[in-house]
N, C-alpha and C positions, 0 to 999 in steps of 0.2 A: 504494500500500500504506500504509494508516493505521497510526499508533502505539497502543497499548493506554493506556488511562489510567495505569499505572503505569507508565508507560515515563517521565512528564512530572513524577510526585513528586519525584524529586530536585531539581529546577528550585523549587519551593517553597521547600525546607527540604533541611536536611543527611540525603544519604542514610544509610540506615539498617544502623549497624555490627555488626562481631560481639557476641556476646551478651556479658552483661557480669555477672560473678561478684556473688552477694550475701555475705558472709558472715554476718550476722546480722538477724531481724529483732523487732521488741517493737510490743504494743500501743501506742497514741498517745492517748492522752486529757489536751493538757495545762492543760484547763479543770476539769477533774475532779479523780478520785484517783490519776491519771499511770498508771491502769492499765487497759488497757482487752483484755480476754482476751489480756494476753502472753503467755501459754504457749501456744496457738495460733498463733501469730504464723510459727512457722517453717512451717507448713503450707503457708505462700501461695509456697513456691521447692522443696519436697521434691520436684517433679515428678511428686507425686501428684494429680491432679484431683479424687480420691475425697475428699480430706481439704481441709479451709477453716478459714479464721480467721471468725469471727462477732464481731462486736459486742456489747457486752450489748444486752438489750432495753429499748427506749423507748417512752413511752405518746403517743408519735406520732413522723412522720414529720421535725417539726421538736426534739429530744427533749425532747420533753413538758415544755416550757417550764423546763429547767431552765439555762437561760443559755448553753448551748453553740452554739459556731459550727459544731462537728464532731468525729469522732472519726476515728483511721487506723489504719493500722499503719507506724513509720517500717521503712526495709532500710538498713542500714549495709552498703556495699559495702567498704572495707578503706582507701581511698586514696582523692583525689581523682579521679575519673573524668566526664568529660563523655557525657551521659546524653540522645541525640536521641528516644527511641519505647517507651513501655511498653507493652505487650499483657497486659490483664486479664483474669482469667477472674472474672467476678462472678457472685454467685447469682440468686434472686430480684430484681427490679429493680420499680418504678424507679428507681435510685439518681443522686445528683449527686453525679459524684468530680472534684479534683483532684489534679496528680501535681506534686509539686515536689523538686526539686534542690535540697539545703541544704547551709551549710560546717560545720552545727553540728545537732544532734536537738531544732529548735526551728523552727517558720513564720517567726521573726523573721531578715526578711534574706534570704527561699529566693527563689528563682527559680520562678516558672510554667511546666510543660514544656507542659501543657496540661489541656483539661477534657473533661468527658462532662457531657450530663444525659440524664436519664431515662434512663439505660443500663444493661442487662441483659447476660448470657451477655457472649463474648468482645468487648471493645474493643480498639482500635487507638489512643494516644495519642500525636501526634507532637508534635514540637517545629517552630515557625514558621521558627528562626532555630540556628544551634549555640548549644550551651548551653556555658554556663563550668564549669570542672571542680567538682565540687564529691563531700561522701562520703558523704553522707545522700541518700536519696530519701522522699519521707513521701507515701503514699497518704491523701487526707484526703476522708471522707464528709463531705457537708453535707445532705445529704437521705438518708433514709431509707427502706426498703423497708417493707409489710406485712409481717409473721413470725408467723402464729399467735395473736392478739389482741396483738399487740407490734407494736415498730417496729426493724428493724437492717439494719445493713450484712454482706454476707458476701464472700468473696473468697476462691477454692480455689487457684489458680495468678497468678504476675507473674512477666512476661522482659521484662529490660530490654537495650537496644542502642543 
């Protein structure tokens, strides 16, 4: 009698814990003007699917040459919490995301939970190794999707665990 492939994940990486409370989240643009649709921002945890945070639009995929490495939305979880597995719900795709673990609402210093490319609709984002506790998580686009002669990132749902 064979094992199922998910019988062997844990053996990888630290299995995968109860979900884990966000209590707030804001746009992330901090190459920009620090704002990048934060009033949307709370969409990507209401448990609504219907509803997403969007990106503004860019005049490409890399945004349109205006110096950026990327845009996100950071989730302040309340406390220091260690953070193994984000599951995305992304829009249109292709997109390049990663997911970091921060002690502070800044990339400087965060930790790598992990990446996607070219990923659309729901991802699964583990972590290789346990993460250190930390109270930021920052969803960070580096690539961009097609939007209607624009370029963005969209994201309706994030559970993290």
């Amino acid at each position: 009698r064979g094992c199922t492939g998910d019988q062997h994940r844990s053996v990888v990486g630290p299995a995968a814990g109860a979900p884990i409370a966000i209590l707030s989240a804001t746009g992330f643009d901090p190459q920009g003007d620090g704002n990048e649709k934060n009033i949307q921002a709370p969409r990507v945890y209401d448990g609504n699917p219907a509803t997403a945070w969007q990106s503004e639009g860019y005049g490409s995929a890399a945004f349109g040459g205006l110096g950026k490495k990327g845009v996100g939305v950071i989730l302040d979880l309340g406390q220091p919490t260690s953070v193994n597995q984000a599951t995305l719900t992304l829009g249109a795709g292709p997109l390049d995301v990663t997911v970091y673990a921060a002690s502070s609402a800044s990339l400087d210093g965060a930790t790598v939970i992990g990446t996607a490319t070219a990923a659309t609709g729901q991802v699964q984002i583990k972590a290789a190794s346990a993460m250190p506790k930390a109270q930021f998580v920052i969803v960070w686009f580096t690539k961009l999707a097609p939007d209607a002669g624009r370029f963005r990132a969209s994201m309706s749902e994030i559970a993290l665990s």
